[in-house]
C-alpha positions as CSV (number, residue, x, y, z in Angstrom):
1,X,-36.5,-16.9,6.0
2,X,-33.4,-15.0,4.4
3,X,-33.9,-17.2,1.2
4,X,-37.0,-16.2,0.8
5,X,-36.5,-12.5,1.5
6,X,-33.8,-12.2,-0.2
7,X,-35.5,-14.2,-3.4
8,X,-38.2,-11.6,-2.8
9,X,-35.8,-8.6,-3.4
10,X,-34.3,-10.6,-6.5
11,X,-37.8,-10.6,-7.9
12,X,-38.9,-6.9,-7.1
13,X,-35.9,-5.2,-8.0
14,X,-34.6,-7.3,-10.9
15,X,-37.2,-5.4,-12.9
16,X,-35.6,-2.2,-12.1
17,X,-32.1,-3.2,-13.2
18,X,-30.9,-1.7,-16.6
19,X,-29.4,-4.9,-18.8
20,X,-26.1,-3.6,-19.0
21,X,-25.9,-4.1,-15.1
22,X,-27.5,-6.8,-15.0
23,X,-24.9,-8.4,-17.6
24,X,-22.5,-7.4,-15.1
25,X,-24.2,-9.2,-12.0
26,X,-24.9,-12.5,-14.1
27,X,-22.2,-12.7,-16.3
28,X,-19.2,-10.9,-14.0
29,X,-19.7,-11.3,-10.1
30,X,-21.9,-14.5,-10.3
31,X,-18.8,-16.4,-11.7
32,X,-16.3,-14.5,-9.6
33,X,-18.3,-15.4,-6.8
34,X,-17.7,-19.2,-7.5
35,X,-14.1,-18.7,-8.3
36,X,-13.9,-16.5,-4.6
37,X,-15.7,-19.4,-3.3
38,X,-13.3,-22.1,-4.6
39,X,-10.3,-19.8,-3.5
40,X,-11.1,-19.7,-0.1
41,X,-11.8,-23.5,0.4
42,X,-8.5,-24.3,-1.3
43,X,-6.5,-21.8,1.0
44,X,-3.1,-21.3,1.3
45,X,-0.6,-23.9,3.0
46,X,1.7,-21.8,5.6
47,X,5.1,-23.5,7.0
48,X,4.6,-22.7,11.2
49,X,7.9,-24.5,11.9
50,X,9.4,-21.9,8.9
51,X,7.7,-18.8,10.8
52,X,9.0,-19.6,14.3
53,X,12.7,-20.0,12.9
54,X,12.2,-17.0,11.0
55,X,10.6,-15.0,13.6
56,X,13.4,-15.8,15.7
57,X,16.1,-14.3,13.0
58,X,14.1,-11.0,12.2
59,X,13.9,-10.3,16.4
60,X,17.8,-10.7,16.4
61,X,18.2,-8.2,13.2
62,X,15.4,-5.8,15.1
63,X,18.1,-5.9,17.9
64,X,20.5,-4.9,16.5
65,X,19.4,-2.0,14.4
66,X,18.0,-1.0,17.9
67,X,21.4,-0.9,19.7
68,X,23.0,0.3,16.3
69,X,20.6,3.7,17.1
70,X,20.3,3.8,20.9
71,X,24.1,3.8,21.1
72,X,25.5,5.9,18.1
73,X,27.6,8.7,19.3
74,X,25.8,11.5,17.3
75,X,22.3,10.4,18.9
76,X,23.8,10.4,22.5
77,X,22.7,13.9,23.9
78,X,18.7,12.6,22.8
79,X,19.2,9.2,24.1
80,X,20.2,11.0,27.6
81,X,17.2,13.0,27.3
82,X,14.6,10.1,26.3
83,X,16.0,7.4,28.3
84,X,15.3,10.2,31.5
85,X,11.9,11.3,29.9
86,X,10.7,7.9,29.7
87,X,12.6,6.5,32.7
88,X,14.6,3.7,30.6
89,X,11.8,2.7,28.7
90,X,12.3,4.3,24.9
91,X,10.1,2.8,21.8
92,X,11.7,3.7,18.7
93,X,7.7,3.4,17.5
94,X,6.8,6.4,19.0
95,X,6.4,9.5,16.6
96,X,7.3,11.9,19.3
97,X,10.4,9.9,20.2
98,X,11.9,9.5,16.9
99,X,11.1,13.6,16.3
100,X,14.0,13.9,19.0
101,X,16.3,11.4,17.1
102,X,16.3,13.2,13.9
103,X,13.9,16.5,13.5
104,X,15.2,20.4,13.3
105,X,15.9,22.1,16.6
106,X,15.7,18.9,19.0
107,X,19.1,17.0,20.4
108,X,19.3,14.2,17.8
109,X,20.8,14.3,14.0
110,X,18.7,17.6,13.2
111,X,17.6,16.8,10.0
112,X,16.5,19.3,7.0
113,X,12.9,18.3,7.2
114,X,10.0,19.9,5.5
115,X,6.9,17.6,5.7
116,X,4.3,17.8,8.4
117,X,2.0,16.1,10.0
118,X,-2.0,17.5,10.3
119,X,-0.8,18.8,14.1
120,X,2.1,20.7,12.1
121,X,4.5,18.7,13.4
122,X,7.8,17.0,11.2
123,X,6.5,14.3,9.9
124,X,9.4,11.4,10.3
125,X,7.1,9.1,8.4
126,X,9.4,6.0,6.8
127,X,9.2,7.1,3.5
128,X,10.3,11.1,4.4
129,X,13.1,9.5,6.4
130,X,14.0,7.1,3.6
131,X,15.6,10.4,1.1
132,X,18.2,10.5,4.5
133,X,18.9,7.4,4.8
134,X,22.5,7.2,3.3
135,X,23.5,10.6,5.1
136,X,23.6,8.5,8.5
137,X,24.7,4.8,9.3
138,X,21.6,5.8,11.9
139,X,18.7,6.3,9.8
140,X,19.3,3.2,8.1
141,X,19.6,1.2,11.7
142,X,16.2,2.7,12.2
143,X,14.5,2.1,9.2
144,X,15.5,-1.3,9.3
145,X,14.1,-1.8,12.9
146,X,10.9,-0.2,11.5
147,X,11.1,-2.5,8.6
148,X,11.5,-5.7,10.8
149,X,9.1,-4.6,13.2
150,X,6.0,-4.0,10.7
151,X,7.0,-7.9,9.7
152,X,6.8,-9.6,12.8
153,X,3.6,-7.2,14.1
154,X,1.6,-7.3,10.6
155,X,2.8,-10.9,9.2
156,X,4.6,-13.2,10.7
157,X,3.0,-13.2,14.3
158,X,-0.6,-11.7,12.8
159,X,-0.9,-14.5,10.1
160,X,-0.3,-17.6,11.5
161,X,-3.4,-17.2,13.7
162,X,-6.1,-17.2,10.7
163,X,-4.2,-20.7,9.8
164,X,-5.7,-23.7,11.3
165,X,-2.8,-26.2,13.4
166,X,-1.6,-28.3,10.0
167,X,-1.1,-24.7,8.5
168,X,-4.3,-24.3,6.2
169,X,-5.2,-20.3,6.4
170,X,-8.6,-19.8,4.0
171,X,-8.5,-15.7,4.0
172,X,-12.4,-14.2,3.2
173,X,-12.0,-13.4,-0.7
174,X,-14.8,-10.7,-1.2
175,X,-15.2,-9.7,-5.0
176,X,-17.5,-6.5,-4.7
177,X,-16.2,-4.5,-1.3
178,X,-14.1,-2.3,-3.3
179,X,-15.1,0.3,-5.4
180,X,-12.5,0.1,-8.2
181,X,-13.0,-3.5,-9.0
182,X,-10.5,-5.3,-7.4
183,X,-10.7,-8.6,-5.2
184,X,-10.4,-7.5,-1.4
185,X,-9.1,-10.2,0.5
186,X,-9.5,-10.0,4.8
187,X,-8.5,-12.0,7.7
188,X,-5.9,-11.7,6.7
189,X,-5.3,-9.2,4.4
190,X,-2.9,-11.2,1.7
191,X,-2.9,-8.5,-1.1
192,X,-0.7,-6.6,1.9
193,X,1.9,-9.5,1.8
194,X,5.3,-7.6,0.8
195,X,8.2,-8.3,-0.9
196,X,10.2,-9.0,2.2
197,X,11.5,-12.9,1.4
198,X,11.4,-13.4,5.3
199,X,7.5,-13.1,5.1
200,X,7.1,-14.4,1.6
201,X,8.8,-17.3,2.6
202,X,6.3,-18.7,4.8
203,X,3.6,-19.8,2.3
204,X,4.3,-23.0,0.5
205,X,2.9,-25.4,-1.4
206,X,0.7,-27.8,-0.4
207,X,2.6,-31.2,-2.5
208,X,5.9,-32.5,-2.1
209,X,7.9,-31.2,-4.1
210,X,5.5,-28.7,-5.5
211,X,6.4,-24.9,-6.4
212,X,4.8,-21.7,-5.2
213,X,3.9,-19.4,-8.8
214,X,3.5,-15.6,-8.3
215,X,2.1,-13.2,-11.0
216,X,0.7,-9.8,-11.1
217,X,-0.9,-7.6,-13.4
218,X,1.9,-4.9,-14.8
219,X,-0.2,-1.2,-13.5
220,X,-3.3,-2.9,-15.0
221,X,-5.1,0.1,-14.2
222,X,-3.0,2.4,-16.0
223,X,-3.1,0.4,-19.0
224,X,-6.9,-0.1,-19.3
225,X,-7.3,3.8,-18.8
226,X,-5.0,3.9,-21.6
227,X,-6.5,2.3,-23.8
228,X,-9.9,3.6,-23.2
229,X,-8.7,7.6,-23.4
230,X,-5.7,7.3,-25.6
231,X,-3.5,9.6,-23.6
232,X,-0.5,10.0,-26.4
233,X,2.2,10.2,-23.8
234,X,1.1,6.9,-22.2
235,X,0.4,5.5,-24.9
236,X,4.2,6.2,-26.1
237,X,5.3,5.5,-22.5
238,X,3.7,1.6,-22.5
239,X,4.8,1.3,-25.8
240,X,8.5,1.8,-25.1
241,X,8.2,-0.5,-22.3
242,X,8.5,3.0,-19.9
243,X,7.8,3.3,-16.3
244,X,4.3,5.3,-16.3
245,X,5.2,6.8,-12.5
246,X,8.6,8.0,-13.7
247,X,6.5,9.8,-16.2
248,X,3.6,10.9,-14.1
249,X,6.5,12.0,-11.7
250,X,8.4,14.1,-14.1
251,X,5.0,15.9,-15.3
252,X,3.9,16.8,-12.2
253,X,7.2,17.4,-10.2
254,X,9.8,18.1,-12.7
255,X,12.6,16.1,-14.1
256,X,14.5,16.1,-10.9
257,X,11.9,14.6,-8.8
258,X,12.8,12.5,-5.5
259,X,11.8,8.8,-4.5
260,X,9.0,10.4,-2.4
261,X,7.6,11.6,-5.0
262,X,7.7,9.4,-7.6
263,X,6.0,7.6,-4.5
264,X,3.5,10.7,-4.6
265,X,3.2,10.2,-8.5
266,X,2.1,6.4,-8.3
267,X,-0.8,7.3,-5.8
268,X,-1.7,9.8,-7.8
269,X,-1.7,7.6,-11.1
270,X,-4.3,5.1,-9.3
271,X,-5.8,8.2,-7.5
272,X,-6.8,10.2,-10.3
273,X,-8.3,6.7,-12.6
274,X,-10.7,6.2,-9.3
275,X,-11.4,10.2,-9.0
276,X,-9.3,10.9,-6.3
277,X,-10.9,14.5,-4.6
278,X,-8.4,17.5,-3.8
279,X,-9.6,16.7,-0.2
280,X,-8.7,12.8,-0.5
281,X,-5.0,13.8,-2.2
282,X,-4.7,16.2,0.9
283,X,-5.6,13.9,3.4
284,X,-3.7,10.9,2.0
285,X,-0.6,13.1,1.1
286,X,-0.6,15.2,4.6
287,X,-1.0,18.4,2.7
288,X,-2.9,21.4,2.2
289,X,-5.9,21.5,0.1
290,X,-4.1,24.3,-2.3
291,X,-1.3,21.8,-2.7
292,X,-3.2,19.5,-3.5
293,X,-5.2,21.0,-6.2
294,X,-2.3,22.4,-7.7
295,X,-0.7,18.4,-8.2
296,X,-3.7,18.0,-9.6
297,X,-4.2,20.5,-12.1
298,X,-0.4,19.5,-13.1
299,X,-1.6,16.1,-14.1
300,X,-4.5,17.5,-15.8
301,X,-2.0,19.5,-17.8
302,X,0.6,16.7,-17.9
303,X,-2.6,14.0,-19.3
304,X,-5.1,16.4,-21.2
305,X,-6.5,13.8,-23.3
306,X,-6.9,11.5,-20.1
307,X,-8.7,14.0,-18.1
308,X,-10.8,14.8,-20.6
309,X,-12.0,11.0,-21.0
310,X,-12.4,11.1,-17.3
311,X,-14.3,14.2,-17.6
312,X,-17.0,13.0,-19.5
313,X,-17.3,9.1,-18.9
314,X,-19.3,8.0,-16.1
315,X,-19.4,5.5,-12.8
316,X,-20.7,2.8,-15.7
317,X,-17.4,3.3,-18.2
318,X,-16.7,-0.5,-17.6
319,X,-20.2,-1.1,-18.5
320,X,-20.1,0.8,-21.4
321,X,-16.9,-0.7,-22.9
């Protein structure tokens, strides 16, 4: 009965398809669709035995970096006050918690922060803590313990149980569930799979003696977007082999801009190609609306000849092409 239903929409609605979409459903996601197919059936090949040894070693490192925080002298007067608060039981996850390591006016390292959070409070996100790191032997402990705690909690506990008991782990490949273009991949989500070598390290391949090959697309985006709106400065910038976000960064922040926001510049970068809304910079930046609109009308004024292409091409610019 779904066959035939769904043959029955094919027939009705095929007629109301322009041909430039329908050469995009026959000759684009038809294909990709068998390649997603033959992707998920091959799978990839996870060493278990690997992923207990390694958990092992990224618990002891987590430890460390935990006692390296709880018992630095300059953090003492906060410990006191969390360890009664919470009757022994402190979790360096909690927001609230860490606000009493580092933030202004609390007992901790009293940190010159200035980012909030929606509720108006400090925001001691990883990558506003990250600018402090080498002011205190602390903030590093703690970073790292954040670091090794998103690795056992996100990989190397989570993926393991999508693979079957010889290893084999056949994630859902699903070519059309994002808007930009772009393969989503869930259960688990492999395109999340970080640099980290102690999570990388747990795919292998399937043959003796075989190797594992990893390749990516240099901001593929950016260079399409390029091409189709001839922005001069990056076209300059990808011709001198520059990095676009330094760029991006510089035009929007200044020449003196900080790793956050050359952070800030990257999102904005992929943002903007997939018309990012002063509401959806806001939200993902934690920032007013104003401030938002005024990053944005920096890029427009850093990328003229971009915004203009993005002005006036449509949803169907890859259609066009």
């Amino acid at each position: 009965l779904d066959f035939h239903c769904t043959w029955e929409l094919y027939r009705k609605l095929k007629a109301d398809i322009s041909p430039k979409l329908f050469w995009l459903y026959q000759d684009l996601q038809i294909p990709l669709q068998h390649a997603a197919a033959d992707m998920e059936e091959n799978g990839l090949q996870l060493d278990l035995e690997w992923v207990k040894k390694k958990r092992a070693e990224v618990v002891k490192t987590q430890e460390e970096n935990e006692r390296l925080v709880l018992s630095h002298p300059d953090l003492a007067r906060a410990i006191r006050f969390l360890d009664k608060k919470t009757k022994g039981k402190i979790n360096l996850n909690s927001a609230d918690q860490a606000r009493e390591l580092f933030a202004p006016g609390r007992r901790g390292l009293r940190l010159n922060l200035t980012e909030f959070t929606e509720g108006r409070k400090y925001s001691v996100k990883d990558d506003v803590l990250e600018k402090f790191e080498d002011k205190h032997p602390a903030i590093k402990a703690y970073l790292n313990w954040k670091k090794s705690q998103t690795s056992i909690n996100n990989f190397i506990d989570k993926f393991p149980t999508f693979a079957n008991e010889d290893g084999l782990l056949r994630a859902r490949i699903n070519p059309c569930h994002v808007v930009s273009g772009r393969l989503s991949v869930t259960n688990p989500p492999l395109q999340a799979f970080p640099d980290d070598p102690r999570v990388r390290g747990m795919v292998v391949s399937r043959w003796k003696g075989g190797e594992i090959l990893a390749a990516d697309y240099s901001q593929f985006e950016m260079r399409l977007i390029t091409n189709m709106s001839w922005e001069p400065k990056l076209v300059r910038a990808f011709e001198n082999d520059a990095d676009v976000h330094d760029l991006t960064a510089s035009l929007v922040f200044g020449p003196g801009f900080t790793k956050e926001e050359r952070s800030k510049a990257k999102r904005m970068n992929f943002g903007m190609v997939n018309e990012l809304s002063v509401w959806g910079m806001a939200n993902q930046f934690v920032i007013l609306e104003k401030e938002a609109a005024k990053l944005i009308r920096q890029f427009r004024k850093g990328y003229p000849k971009l915004y203009e292409y993005l002005k006036e091409s449509s949803a169907d610019t890859l259609i066009d092409l």
